[in-house]
LOKE-680949 format. One record per residue (C-alpha): residue in one letter; x, y, z. Coordinates in pm, whole numbers, plus 50000, padded with zeros to 5 digits. Last residue first. Layout:
# LOKE-680949
aXYZ/...
This chain:
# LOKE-680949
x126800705591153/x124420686690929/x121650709691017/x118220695190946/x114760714691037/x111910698091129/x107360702191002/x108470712990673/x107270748990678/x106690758390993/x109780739591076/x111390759590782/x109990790490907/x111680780591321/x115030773391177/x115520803790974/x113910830391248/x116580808491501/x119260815591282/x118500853191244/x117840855491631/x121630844591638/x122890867391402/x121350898391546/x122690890991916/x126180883791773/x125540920191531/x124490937591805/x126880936792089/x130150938792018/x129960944691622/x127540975091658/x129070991591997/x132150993991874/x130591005491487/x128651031491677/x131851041491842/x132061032892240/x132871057392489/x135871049992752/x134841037593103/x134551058693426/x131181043893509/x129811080893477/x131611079093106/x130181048293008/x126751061893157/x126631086492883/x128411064692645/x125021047092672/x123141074892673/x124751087692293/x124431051492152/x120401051592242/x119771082892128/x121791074591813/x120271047291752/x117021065391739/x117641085391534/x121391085191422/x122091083391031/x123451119091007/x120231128790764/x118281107691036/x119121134891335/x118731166191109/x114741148291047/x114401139991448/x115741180791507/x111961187091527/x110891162991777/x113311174792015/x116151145592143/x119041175392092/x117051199292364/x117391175192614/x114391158392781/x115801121392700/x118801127792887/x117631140293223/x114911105893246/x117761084293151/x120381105593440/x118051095493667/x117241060293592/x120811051693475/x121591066993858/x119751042594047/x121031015393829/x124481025493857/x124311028494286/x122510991394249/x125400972494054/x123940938594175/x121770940093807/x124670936393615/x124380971793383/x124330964893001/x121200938392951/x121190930492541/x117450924392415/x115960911392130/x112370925392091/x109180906492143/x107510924692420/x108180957292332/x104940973692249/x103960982392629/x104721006792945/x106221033692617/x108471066492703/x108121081592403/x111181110992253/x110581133692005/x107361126391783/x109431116091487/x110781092891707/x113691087591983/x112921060792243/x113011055292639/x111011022392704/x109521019393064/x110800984593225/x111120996193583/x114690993693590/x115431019693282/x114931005592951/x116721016592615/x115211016792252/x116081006891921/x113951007791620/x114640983491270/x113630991390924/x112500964090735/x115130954190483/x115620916690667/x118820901990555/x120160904290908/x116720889291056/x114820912691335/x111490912891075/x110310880391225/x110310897791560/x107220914991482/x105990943691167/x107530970491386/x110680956791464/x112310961991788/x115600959191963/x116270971792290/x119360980492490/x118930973292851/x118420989793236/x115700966893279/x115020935993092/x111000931193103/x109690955492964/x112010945292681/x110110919192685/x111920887492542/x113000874892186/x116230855092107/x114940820692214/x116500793292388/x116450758092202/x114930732392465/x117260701592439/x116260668792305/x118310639892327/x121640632092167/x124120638992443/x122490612392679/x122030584492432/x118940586592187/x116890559192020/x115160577891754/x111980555191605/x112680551991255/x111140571790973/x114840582490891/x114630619490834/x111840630591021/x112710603491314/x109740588191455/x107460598191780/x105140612591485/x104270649591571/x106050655991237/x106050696191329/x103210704091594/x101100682991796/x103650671291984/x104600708292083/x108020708892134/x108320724591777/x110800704391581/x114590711491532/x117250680391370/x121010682591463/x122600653391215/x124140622891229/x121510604491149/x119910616591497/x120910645991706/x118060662291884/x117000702191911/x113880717092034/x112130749791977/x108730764592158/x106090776192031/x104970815392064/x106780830691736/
């Protein structure tokens, strides 16, 4: 999903094309009029930010991966998702059948949610330290990964369990996996599921029309 997203308001609707001009309609006209748009200030074409970035990257962040590419990272996707957490160098901490990897690359598309401000510099020395303790505890072996997926954690709940880690260094409360879910996934997951929806039917249809 390399092109990049714009948005107009024309016919009284929001309309997405590729910024590419030789992409989408490509035309200089109006998809749904034919006419030549003639645009005042608040009409005319913004950039549309996307929801995937290297989680390489985003340091000290919760990651979001699919396997088969960010077009898999919709809600009513099936494909099984993978979470990960970064320290500041961009290195990948994540649980798998293998126990836990420490990857330099394959998360470059992923939606990703920062969770330390990167002025707090004591906390992000100490998320690197207390990351690389974590991840070599005896819970994270590669043979507990099966008793680990029979309670539905894996590798959320490596992720989850560091981050209430830290929560508790910071001197905050820990969050449940439902917290933590609804605060900061599902907003994140929702919006790279209506930019996935957009950016098909462009690829489809050459624009996209929301009457909102």
């Amino acid at each position: 999903m390399e092109r990049a997203v714009v948005k107009f308001r024309h016919c009284g609707r929001n309309i997405y094309t590729f910024a590419d001009p030789q992409a989408g309609t490509g035309t200089g006209l109006c998809p749904v009029c034919q006419q030549p748009p003639v645009l005042g200030l608040l009409d005319a074409p913004v950039a549309l930010p996307g929801p995937f970035s290297s989680g390489h990257r985003a340091p000290c962040a919760f990651l979001i991966g699919a396997r088969e590419g960010p077009r898999s990272l919709g809600e009513w996707n099936d494909s099984e998702l993978h979470v990960g957490i970064s320290n500041s160098a961009g290195l990948v901490y994540n649980y798998t059948l293998s126990g836990v990897q420490i990857d330099e690359q394959g998360w470059e598309q992923c939606v990703c949610i920062q969770l330390i401000p990167p002025w707090r510099d004591s906390l992000v020395d100490s998320w690197d330290k207390e990351l690389q303790l974590f991840s070599s505890l005896p819970t994270w072996a590669a043979e507990r990964f099966h008793e680990e997926r029979e309670f539905g954690s894996c590798c959320y709940g490596f992720a989850l369990s560091f981050i209430n880690h830290m929560r508790s260094v910071d001197g905050k409360d820990s969050l449940s996996r439902d917290e933590f879910t609804s605060r900061h996934v599902l907003p994140r997951i929702k919006l790279a599921s209506m930019f996935i929806r957009v950016y098909e039917e462009i690829l489809q249809n050459g624009f996209c029309v929301n009457d909102q």
